[in-house]
DRENKOLPA-465679 format. One record per atom (N, C-alpha, C): x, y, z; atom name. Coordinates in steps of 0.02 Angstrom, whole numbers, plus 50000, padded with zeros to 5 digits. Layout:
REM DRENKOLPA-465679
{xx=X&yy=Y&zz=Z&atom=CA}
...
***
This chain:
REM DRENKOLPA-465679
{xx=55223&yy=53024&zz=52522&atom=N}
{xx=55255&yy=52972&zz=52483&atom=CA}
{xx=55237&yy=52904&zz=52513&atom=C}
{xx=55207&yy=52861&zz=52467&atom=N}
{xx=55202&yy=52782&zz=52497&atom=CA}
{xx=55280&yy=52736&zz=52529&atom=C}
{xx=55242&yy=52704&zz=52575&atom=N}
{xx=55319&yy=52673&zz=52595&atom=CA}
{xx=55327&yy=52624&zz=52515&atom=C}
{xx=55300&yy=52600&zz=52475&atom=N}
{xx=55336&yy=52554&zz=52409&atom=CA}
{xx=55373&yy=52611&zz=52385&atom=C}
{xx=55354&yy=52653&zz=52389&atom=N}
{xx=55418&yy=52736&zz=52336&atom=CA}
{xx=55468&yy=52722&zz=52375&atom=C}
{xx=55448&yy=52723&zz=52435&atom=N}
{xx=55504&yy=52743&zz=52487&atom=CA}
{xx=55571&yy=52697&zz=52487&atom=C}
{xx=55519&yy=52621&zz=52482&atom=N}
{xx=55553&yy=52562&zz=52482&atom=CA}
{xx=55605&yy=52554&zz=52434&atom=C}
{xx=55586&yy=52566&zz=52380&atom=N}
{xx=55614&yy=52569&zz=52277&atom=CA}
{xx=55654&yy=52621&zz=52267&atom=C}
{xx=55674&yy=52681&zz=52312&atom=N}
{xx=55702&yy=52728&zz=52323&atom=CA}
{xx=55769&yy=52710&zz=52357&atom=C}
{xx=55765&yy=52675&zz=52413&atom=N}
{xx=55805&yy=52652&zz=52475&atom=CA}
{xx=55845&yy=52607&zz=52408&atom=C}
{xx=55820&yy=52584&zz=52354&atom=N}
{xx=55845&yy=52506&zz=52345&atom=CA}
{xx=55886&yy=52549&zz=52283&atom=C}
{xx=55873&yy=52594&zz=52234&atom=N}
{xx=55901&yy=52628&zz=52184&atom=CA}
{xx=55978&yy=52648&zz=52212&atom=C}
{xx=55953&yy=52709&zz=52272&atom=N}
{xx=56000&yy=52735&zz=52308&atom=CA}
{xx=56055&yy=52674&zz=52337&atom=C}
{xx=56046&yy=52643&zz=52358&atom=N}
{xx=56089&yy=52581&zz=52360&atom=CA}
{xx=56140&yy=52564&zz=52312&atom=C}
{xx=56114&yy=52531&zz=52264&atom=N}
{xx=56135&yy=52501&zz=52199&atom=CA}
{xx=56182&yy=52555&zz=52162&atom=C}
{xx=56154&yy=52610&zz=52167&atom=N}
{xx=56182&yy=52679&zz=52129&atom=CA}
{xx=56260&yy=52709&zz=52144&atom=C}
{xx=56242&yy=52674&zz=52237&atom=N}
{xx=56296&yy=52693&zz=52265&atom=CA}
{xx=56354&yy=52647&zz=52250&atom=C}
{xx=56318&yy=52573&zz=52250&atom=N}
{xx=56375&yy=52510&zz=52257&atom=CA}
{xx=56409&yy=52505&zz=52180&atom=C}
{xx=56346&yy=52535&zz=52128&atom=N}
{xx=56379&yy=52528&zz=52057&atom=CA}
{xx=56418&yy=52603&zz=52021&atom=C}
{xx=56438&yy=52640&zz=52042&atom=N}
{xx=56455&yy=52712&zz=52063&atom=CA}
{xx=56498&yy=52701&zz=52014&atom=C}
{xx=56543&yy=52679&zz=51979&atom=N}
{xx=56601&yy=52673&zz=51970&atom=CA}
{xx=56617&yy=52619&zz=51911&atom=C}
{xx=56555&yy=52583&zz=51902&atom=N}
{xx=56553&yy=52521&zz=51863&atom=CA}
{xx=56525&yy=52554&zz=51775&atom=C}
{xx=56546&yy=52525&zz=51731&atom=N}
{xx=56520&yy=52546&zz=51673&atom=CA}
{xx=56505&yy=52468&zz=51633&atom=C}
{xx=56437&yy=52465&zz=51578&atom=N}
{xx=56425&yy=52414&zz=51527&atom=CA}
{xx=56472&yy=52407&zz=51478&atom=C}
{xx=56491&yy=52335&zz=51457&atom=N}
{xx=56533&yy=52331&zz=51416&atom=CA}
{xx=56505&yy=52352&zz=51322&atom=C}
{xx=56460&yy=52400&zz=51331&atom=N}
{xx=56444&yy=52430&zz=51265&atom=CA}
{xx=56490&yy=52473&zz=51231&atom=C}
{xx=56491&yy=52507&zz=51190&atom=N}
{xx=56550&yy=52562&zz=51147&atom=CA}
{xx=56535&yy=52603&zz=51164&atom=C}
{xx=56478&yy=52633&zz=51212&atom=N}
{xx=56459&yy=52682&zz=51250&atom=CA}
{xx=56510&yy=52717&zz=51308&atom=C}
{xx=56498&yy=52638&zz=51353&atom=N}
{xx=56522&yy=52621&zz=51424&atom=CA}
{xx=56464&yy=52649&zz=51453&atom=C}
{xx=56396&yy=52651&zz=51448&atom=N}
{xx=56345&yy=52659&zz=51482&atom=CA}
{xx=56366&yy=52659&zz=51564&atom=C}
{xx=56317&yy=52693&zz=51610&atom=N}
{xx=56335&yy=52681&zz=51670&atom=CA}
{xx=56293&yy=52627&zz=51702&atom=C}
{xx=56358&yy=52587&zz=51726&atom=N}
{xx=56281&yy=52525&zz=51752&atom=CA}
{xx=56253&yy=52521&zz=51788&atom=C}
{xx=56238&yy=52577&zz=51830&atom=N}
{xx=56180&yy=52566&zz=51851&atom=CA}
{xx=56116&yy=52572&zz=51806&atom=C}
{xx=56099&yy=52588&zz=51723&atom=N}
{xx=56049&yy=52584&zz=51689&atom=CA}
{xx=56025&yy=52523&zz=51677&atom=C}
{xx=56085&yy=52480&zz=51722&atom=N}
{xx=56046&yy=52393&zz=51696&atom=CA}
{xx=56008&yy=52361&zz=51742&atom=C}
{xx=56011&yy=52364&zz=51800&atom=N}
{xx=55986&yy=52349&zz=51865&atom=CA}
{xx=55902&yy=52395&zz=51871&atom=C}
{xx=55915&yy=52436&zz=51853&atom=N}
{xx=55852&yy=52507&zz=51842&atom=CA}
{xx=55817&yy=52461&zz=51798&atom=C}
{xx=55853&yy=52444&zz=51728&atom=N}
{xx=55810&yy=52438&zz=51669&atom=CA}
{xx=55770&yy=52370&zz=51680&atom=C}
{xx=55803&yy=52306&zz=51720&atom=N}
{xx=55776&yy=52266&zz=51746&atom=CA}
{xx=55731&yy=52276&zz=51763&atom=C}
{xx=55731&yy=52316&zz=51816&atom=N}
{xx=55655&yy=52329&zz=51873&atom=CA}
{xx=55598&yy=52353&zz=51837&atom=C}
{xx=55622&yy=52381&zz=51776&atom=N}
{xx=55572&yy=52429&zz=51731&atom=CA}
{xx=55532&yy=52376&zz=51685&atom=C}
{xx=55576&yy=52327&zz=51653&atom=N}
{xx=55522&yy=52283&zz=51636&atom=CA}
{xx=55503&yy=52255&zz=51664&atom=C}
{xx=55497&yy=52214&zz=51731&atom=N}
{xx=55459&yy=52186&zz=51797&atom=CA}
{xx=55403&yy=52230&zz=51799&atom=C}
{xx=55399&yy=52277&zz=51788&atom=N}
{xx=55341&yy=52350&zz=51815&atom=CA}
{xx=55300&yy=52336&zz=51748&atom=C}
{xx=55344&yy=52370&zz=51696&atom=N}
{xx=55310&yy=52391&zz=51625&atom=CA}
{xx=55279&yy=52328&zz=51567&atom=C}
{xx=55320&yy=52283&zz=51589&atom=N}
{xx=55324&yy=52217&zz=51522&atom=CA}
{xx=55256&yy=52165&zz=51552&atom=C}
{xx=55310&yy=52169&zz=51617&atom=N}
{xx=55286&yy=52075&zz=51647&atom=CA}
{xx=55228&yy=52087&zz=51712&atom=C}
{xx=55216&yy=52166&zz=51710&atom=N}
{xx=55148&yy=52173&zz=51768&atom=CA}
{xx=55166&yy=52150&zz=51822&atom=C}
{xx=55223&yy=52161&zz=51847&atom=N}
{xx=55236&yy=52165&zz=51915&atom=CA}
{xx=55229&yy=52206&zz=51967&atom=C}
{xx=55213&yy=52207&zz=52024&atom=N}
{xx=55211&yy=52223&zz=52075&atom=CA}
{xx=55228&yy=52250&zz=52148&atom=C}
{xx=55253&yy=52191&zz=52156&atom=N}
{xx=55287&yy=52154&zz=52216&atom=CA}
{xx=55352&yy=52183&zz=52235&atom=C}
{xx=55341&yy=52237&zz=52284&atom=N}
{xx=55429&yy=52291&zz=52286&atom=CA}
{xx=55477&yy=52232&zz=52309&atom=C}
{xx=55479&yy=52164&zz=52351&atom=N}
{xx=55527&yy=52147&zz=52356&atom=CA}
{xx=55564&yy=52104&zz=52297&atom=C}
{xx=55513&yy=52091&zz=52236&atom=N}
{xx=55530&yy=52079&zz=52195&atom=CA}
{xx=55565&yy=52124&zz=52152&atom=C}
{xx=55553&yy=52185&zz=52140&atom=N}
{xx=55539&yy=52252&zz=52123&atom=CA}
{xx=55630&yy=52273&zz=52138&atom=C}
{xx=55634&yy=52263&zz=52223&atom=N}
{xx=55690&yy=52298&zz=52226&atom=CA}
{xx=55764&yy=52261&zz=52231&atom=C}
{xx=55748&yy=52191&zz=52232&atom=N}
{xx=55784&yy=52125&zz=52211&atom=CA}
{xx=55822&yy=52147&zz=52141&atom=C}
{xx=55752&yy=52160&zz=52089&atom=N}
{xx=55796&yy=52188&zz=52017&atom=CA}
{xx=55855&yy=52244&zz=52021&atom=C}
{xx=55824&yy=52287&zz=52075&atom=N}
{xx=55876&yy=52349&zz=52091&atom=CA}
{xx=55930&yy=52333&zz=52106&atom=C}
{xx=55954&yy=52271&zz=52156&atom=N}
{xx=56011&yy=52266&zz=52201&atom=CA}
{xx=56057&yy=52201&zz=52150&atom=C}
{xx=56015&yy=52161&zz=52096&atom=N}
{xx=56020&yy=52107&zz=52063&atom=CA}
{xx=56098&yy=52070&zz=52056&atom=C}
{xx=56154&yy=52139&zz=52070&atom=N}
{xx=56219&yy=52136&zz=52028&atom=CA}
{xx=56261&yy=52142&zz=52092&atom=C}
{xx=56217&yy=52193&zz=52156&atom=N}
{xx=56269&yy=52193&zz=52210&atom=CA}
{xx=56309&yy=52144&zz=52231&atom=C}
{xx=56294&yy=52101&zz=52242&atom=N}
{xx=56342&yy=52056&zz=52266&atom=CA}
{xx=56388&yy=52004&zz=52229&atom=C}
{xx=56349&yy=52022&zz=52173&atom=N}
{xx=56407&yy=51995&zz=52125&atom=CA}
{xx=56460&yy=52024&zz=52095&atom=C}
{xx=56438&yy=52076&zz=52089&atom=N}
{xx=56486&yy=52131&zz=52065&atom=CA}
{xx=56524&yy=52187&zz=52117&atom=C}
{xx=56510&yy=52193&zz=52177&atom=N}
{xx=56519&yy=52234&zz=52216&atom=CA}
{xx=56569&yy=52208&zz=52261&atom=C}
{xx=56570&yy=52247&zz=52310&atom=N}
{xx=56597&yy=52231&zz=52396&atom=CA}
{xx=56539&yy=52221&zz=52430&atom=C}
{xx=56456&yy=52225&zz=52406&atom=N}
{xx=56400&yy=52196&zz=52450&atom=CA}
{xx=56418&yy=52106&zz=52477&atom=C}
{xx=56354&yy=52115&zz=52517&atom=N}
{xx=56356&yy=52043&zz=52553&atom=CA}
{xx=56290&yy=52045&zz=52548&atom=C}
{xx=56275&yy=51968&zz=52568&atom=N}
{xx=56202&yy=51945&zz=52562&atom=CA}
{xx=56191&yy=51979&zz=52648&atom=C}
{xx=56234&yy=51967&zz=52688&atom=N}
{xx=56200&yy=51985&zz=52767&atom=CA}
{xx=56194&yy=52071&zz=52761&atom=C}
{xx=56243&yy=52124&zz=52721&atom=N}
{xx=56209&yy=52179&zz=52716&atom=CA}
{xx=56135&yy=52188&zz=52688&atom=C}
{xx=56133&yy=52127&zz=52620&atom=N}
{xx=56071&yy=52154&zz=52614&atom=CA}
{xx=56023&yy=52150&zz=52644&atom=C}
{xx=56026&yy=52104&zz=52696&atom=N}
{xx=55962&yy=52067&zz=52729&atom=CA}
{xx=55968&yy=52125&zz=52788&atom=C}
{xx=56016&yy=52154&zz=52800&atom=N}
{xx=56004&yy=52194&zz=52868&atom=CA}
{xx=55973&yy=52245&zz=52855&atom=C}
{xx=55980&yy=52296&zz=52778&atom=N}
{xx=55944&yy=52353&zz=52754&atom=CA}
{xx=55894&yy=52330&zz=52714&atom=C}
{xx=55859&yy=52289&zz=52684&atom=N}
{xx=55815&yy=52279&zz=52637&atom=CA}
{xx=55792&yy=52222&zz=52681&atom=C}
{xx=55789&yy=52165&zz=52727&atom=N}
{xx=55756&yy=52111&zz=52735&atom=CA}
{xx=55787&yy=52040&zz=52721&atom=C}
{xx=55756&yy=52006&zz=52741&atom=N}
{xx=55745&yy=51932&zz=52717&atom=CA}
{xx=55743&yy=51900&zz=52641&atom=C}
{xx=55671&yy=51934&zz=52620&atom=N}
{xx=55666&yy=51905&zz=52571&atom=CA}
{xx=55710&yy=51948&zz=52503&atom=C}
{xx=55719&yy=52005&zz=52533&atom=N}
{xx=55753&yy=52024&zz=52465&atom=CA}
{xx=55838&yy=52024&zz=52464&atom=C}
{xx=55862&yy=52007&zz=52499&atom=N}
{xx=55897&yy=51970&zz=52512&atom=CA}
{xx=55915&yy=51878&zz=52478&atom=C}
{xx=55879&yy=51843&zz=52505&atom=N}
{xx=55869&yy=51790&zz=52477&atom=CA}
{xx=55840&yy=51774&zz=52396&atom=C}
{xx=55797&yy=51834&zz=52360&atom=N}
{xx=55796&yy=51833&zz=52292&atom=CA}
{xx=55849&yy=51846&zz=52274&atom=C}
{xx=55908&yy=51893&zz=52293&atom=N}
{xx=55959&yy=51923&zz=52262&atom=CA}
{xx=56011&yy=51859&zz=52271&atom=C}
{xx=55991&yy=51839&zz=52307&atom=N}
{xx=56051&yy=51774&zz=52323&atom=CA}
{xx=56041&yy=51705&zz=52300&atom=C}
{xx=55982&yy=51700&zz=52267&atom=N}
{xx=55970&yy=51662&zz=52224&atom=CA}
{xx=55977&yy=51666&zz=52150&atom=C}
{xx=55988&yy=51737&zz=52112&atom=N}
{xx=56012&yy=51761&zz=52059&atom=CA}
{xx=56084&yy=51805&zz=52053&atom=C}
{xx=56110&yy=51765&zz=52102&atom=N}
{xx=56199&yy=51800&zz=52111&atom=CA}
{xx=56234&yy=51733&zz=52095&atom=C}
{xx=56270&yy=51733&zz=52050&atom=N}
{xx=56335&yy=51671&zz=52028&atom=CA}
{xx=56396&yy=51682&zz=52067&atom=C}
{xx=56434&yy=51638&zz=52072&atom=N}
{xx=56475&yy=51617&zz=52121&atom=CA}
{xx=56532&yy=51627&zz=52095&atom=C}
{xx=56559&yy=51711&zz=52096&atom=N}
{xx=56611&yy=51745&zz=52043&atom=CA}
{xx=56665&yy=51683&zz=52056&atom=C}
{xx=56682&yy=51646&zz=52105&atom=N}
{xx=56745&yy=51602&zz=52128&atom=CA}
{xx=56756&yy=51535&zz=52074&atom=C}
{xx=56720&yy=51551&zz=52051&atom=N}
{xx=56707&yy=51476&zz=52007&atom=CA}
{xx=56714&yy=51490&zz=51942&atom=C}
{xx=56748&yy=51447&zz=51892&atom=N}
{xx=56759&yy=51472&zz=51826&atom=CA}
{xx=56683&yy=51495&zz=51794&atom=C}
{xx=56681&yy=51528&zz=51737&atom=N}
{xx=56659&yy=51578&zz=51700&atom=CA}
{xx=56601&yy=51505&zz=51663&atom=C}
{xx=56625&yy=51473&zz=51632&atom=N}
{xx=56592&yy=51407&zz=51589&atom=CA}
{xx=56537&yy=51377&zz=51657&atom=C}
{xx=56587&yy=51364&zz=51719&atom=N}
{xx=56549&yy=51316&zz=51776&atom=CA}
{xx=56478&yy=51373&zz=51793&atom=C}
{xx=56492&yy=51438&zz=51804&atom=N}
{xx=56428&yy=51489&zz=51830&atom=CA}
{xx=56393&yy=51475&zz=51775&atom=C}
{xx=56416&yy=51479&zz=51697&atom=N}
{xx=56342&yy=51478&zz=51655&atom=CA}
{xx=56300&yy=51414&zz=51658&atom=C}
{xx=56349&yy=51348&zz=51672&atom=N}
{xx=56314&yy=51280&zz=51664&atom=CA}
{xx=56261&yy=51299&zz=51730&atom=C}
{xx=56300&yy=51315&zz=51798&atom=N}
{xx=56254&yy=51292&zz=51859&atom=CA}
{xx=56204&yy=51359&zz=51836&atom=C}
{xx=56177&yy=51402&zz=51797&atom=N}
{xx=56125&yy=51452&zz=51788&atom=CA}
{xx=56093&yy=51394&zz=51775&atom=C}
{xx=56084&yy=51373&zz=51717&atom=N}
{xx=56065&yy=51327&zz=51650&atom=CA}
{xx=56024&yy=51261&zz=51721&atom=C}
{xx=56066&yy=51236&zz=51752&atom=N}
{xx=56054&yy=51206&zz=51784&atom=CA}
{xx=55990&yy=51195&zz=51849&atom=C}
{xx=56020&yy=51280&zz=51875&atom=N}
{xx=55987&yy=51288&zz=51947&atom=CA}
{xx=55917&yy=51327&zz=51920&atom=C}
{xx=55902&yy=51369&zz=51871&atom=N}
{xx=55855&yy=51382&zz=51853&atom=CA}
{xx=55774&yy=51366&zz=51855&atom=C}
{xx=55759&yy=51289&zz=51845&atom=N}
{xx=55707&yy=51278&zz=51841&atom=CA}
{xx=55695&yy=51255&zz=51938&atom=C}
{xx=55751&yy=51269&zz=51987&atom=N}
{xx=55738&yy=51246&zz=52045&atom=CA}
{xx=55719&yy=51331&zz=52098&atom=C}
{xx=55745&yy=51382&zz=52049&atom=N}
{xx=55722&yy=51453&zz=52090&atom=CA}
{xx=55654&yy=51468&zz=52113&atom=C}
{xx=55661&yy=51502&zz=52160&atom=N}
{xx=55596&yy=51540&zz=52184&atom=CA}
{xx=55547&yy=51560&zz=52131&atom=C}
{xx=55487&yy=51584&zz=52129&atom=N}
{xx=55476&yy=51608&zz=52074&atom=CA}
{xx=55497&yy=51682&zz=52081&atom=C}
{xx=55487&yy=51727&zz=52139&atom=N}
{xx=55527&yy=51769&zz=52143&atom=CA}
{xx=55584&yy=51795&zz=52112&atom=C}
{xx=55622&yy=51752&zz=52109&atom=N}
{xx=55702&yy=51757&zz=52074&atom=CA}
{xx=55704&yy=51742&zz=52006&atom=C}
{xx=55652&yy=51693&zz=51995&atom=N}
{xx=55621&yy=51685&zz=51920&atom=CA}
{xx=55593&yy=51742&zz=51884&atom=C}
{xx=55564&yy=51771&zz=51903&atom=N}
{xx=55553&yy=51843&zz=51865&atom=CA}
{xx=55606&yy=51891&zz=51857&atom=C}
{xx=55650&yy=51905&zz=51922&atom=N}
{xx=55706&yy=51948&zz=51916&atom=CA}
{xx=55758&yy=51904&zz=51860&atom=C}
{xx=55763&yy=51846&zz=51868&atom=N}
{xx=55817&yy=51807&zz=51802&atom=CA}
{xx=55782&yy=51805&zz=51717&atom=C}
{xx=55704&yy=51811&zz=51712&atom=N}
{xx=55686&yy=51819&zz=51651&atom=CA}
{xx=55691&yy=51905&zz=51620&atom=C}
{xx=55694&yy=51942&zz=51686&atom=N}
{xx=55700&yy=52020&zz=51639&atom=CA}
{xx=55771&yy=52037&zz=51631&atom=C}
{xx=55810&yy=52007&zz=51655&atom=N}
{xx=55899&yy=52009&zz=51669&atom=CA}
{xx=55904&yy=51977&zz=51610&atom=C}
{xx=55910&yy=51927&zz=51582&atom=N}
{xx=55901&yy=51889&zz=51526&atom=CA}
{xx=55870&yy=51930&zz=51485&atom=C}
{xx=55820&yy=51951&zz=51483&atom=N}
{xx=55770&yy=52008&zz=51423&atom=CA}
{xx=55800&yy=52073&zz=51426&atom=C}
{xx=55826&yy=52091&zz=51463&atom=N}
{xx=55893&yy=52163&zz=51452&atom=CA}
{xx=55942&yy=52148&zz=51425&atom=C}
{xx=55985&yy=52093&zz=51455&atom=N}
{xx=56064&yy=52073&zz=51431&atom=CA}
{xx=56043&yy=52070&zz=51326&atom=C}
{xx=55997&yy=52021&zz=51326&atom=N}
{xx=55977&yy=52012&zz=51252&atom=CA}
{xx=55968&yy=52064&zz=51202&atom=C}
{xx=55911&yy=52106&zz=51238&atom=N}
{xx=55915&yy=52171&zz=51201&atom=CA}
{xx=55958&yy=52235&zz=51187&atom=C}
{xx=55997&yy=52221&zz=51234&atom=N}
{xx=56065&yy=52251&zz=51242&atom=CA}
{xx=56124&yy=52236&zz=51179&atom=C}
{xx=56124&yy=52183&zz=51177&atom=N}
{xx=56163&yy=52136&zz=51131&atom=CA}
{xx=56130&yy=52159&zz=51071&atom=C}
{xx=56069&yy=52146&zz=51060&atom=N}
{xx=56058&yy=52158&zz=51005&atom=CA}
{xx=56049&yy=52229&zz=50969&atom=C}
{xx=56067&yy=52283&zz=51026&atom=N}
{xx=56079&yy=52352&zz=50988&atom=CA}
{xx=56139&yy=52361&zz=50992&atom=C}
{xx=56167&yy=52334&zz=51007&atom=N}
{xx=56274&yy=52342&zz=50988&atom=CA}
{xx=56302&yy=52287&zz=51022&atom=C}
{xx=56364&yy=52260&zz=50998&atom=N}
{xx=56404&yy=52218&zz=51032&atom=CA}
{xx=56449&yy=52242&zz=51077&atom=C}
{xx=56450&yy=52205&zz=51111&atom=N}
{xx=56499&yy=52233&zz=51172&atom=CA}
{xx=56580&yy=52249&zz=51146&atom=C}
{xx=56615&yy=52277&zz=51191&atom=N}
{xx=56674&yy=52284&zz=51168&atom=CA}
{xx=56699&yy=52201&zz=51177&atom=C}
{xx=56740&yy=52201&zz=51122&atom=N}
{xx=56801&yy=52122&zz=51128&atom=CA}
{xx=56755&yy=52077&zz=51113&atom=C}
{xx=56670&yy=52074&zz=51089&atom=N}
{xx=56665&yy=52015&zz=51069&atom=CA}
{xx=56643&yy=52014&zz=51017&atom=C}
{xx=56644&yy=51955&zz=50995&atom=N}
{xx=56634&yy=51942&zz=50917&atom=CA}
{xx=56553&yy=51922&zz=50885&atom=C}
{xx=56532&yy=51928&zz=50823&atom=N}
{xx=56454&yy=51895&zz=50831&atom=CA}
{xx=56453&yy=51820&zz=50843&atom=C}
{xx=56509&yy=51775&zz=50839&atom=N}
{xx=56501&yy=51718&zz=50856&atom=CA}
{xx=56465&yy=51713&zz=50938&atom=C}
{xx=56503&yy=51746&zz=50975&atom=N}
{xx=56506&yy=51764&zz=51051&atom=CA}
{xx=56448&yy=51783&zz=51079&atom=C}
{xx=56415&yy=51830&zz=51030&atom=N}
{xx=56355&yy=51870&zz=51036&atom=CA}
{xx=56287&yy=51810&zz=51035&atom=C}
{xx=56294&yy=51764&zz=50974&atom=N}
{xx=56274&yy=51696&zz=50960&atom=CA}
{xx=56258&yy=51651&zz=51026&atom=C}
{xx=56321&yy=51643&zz=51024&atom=N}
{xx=56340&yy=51582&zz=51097&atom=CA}
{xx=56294&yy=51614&zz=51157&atom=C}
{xx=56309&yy=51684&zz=51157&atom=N}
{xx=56271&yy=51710&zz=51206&atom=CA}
{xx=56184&yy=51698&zz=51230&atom=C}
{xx=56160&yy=51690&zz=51152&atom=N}
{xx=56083&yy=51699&zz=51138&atom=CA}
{xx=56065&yy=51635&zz=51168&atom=C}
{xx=56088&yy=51579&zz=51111&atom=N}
{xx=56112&yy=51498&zz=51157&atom=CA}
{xx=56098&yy=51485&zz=51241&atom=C}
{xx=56151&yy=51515&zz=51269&atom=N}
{xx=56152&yy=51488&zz=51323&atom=CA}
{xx=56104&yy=51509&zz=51353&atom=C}
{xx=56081&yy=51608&zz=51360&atom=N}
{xx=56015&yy=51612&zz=51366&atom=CA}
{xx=55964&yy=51558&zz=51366&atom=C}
{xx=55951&yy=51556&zz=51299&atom=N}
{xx=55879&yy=51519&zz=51293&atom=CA}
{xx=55878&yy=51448&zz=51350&atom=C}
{xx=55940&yy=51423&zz=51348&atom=N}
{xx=55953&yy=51355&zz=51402&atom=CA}
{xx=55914&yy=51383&zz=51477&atom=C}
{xx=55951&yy=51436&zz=51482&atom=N}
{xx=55909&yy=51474&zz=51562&atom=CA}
{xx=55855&yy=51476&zz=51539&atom=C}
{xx=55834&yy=51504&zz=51508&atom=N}
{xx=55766&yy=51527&zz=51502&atom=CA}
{xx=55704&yy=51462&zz=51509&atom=C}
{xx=55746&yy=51438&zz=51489&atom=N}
{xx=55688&yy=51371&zz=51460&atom=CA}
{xx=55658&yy=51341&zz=51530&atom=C}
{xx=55726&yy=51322&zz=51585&atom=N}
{xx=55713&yy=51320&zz=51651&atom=CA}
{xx=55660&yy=51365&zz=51689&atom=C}
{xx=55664&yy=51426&zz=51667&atom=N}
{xx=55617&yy=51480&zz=51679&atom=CA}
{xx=55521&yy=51465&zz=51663&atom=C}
{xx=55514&yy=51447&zz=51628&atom=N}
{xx=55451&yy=51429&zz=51577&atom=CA}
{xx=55414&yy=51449&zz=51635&atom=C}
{xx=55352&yy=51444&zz=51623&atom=N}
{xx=55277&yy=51451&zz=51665&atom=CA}
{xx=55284&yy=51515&zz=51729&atom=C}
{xx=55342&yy=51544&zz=51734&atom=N}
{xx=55355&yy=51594&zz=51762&atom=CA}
{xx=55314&yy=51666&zz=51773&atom=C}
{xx=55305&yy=51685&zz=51700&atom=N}
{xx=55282&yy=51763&zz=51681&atom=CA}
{xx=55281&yy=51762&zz=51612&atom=C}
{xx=55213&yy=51733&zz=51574&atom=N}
{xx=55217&yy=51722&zz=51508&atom=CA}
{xx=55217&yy=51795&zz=51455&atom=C}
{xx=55190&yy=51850&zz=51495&atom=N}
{xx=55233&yy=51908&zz=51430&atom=CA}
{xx=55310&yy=51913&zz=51425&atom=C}
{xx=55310&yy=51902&zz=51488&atom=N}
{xx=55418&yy=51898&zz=51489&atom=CA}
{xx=55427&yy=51849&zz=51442&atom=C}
{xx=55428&yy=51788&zz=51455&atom=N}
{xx=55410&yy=51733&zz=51399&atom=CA}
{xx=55418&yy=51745&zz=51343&atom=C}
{xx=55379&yy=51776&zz=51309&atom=N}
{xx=55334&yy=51795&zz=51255&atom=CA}
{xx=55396&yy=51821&zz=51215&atom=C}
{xx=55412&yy=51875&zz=51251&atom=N}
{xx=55457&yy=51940&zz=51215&atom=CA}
{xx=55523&yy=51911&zz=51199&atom=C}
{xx=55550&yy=51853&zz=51243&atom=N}
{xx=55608&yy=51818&zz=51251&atom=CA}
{xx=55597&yy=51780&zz=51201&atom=C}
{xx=55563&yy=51748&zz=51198&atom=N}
{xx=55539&yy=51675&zz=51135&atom=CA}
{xx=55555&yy=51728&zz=51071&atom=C}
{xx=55521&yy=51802&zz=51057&atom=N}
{xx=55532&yy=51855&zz=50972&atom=CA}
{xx=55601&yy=51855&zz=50979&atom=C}
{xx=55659&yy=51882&zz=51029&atom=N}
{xx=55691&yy=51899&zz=51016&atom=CA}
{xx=55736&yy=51831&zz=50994&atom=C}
{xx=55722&yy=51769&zz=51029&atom=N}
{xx=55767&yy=51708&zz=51019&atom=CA}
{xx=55772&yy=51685&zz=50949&atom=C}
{xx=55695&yy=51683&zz=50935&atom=N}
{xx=55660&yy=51661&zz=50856&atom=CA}
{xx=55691&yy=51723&zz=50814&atom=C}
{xx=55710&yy=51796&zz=50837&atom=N}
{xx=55747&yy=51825&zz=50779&atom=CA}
{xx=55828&yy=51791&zz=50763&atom=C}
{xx=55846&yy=51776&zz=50822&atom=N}
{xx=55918&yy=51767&zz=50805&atom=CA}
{xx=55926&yy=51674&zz=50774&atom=C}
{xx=55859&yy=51642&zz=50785&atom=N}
{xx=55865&yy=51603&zz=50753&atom=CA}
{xx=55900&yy=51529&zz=50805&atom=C}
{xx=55883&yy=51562&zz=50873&atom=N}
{xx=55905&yy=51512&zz=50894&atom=CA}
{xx=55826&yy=51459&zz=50915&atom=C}
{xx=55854&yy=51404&zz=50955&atom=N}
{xx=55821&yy=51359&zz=50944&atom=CA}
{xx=55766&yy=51340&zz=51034&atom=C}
{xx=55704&yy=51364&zz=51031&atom=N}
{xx=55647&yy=51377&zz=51071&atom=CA}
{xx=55643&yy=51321&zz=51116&atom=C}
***
């Protein structure tokens, strides 16, 4: 087995463990760890990526936002840099809900490019997600607003990974929002 298997293995098993318990707010209740996975999958499959610390950044993407992780666990089992991608695409649960989406919108066009790829396939899951069912409790207005604020990140994103790009721009232009 190559140490990148080995590496992308270490980082699944992780995530799998920390999201154990967590479910998507779909009518499913999917288990979430299929979102963190599905991330990494278009980094690989979509956007021709590579790069395991990029790779396993997508894997860990939610730990610390969603978890009991820390940025210093991650850096002690995964490194430096994957670590610091993940901590550049983690919002600051302490802060109202409106203030995390403005500072995305905001901090976006100042990320790594690293973290720029993991925030354009996170963005290209959440979307496609949405657009095969609504979540529980929200409404299509919500679903709307959602596409919106997207595209605001995204836009920060630009020159990043233009098939990611690409696929983001069809799905925006279906819902009609504004490029």
């Amino acid at each position: 087995m190559s140490l990148d298997s080995v590496l992308l293995l270490e980082a699944v098993n992780f995530a799998a463990d920390k999201h154990r318990n967590q479910r998507r707010k779909d009518p499913d209740e999917t288990p979430y760890i299929n979102h963190p996975i599905g991330v990494a999958r278009i980094l690989t499959h979509e956007g021709g990526i590579t790069d395991i610390a990029v790779l396993q950044a997508a894997l860990l993407h939610d730990t610390v936002e969603d978890t009991d992780t820390t940025i210093e666990e991650l850096e002690s089992i995964f490194g430096t840099t994957v670590a610091r991608i993940v901590e550049e695409v983690t919002d600051d649960k302490s802060l109202p809900k409106q203030e995390r989406k403005r500072l995305q919108v905001e901090h976006a066009p100042h990320r790594s490019h690293q973290a720029k790829l993991v925030k354009l396939a996170d963005k290209l899951y959440n979307l496609r997600d949405l657009n095969r069912c609504t979540p529980k409790g929200w409404s299509t207005e919500r679903v709307q607003q959602y596409f919106e604020w997207a595209a605001q990140v995204v836009k920060g994103l630009r020159g990043t990974n233009p098939p990611l790009e690409n696929l983001l721009d069809q799905l925006l232009k279906e819902r009609s929002v504004q490029i």
